[in-house]
N, C-alpha and C positions, 0 to 999 in steps of 0.2 A: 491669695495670701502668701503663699510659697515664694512666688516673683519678689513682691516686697520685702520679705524674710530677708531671700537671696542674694540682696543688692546691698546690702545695711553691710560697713566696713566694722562694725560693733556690734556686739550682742552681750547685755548682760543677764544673766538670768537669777533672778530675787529669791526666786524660791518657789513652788509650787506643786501640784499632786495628778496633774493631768497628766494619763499617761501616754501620748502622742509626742508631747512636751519635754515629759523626763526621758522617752527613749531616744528623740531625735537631741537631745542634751549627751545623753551617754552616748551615741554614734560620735556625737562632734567630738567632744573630747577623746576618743579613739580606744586605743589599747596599749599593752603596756607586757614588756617580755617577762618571767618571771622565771626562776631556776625550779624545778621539783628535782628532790633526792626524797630516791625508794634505799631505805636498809631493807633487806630482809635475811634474817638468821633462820636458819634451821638444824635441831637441834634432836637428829635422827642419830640411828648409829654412828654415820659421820656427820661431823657437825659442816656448816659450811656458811658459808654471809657472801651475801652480793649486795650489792648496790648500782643504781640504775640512776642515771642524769637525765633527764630532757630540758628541754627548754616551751615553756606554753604561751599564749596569750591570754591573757585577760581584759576585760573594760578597766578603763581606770578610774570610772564609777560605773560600779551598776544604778540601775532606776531606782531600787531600795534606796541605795547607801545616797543619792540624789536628793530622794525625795525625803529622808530623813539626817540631811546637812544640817549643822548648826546653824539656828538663824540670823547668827549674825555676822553670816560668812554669806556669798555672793560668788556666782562664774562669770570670768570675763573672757570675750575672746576678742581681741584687734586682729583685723587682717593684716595677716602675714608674722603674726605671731603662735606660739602656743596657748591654748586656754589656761588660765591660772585661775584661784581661790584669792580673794582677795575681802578685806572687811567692807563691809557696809555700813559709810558714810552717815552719820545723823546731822541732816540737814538746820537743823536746831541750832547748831554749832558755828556753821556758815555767819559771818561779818554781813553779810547781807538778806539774813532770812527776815529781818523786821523790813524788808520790802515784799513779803510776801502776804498772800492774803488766810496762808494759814495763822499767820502771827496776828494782823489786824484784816478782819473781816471787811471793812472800810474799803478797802482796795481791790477787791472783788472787780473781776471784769463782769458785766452783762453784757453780751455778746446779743444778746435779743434785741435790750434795748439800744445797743450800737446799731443793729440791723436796720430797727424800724425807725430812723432817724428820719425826718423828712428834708433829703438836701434838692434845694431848690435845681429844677434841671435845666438845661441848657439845650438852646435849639440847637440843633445842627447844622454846619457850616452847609448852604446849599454848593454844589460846586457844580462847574460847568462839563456839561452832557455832550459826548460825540457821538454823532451817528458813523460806524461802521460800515466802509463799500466793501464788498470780497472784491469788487472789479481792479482794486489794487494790487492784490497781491499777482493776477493775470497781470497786468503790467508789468510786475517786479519780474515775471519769469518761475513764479512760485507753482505750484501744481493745489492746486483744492476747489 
C-alpha cells in the first residue's frame, strides 16, 4: 500500500479519524518555526524582569487539530509544491454531473454484467513451427 501511496504526484486528503492516516497527514505537512517570549518579573527586595527569546517548532497540524478540520475544507499536496487547505468542491455544481449515475441511476455501469458478456471467440491464428538444431550455432563458432 505504501508503494502505491508513494508514487501518487497528488494527495488529497477529505477528512477522516484513523489514526495512522492523521499522523502520517501531520508528518507530510511538516513543521512550522514559531517565536516564544518568557517575561519574567520578580518582585523581591530588588525588583528585576528578564525576558527570554527562543525559537521552537511545531506541527502545523497536530492529529487533533486534523482530525477535527472543518468539513468543508480539504489537504492538498502536488508534487513539488507545499500542502495547502483548500475548499471542497460540490460536485452537484459540475455542468456535467447530470452524466453521472449519482444524478440518473439509469447510467449505472454493471461491470458484472459487462463481464459476463458472451463475445463470440476467435480461433487462433495457427502459425508455422520451426524445429531448432543447436548444431547451428557449432557452425556459427558460438560455444553451448
Amino acid at each position: 500500500m505504501n508503494t502505491i501511496v508513494g508514487n501518487c504526484d497528488t494527495m488529497i486528503f477529505l477528512g477522516g479519524k484513523e489514526k495512522d492516516t492523521l499522523e502520517s497527514t501531520s508528518k507530510l505537512l511538516g513543521k512550522e518555526t514559531i517565536d516564544n517570549y518568557n517575561t519574567s518579573v520578580s518582585n523581591g527586595s530588588q525588583k528585576s524582569n528578564s525576558i527570554s527569546y527562543q525559537k521552537m517548532g511545531r506541527e502545523l497540524m497536530t492529529m487533533d487539530e486534523i482530525a477535527t478540520m472543518d468539513n468543508k475544507l480539504c489537504i492538498m499536496q502536488i508534487r513539488g509544491e507545499r500542502p495547502f487547505l483548500s475548499r471542497k468542491y460540490n460536485i452537484e455544481k459540475h455542468k456535467n454531473y447530470k452524466l453521472l449515475s449519482d444524478f440518473d441511476s439509469s447510467l449505472h455501469f454493471d461491470v458484472k454484467a459487462f463481464l459476463n458478456t458472451d463475445i463470440p471467440k476467435k480461433e487462433m491464428d495457427k502459425g508455422t513451427t520451426y524445429a531448432f538444431d543447436p548444431s547451428i550455432l557449432k557452425n556459427l563458432g558460438a560455444k553451448g
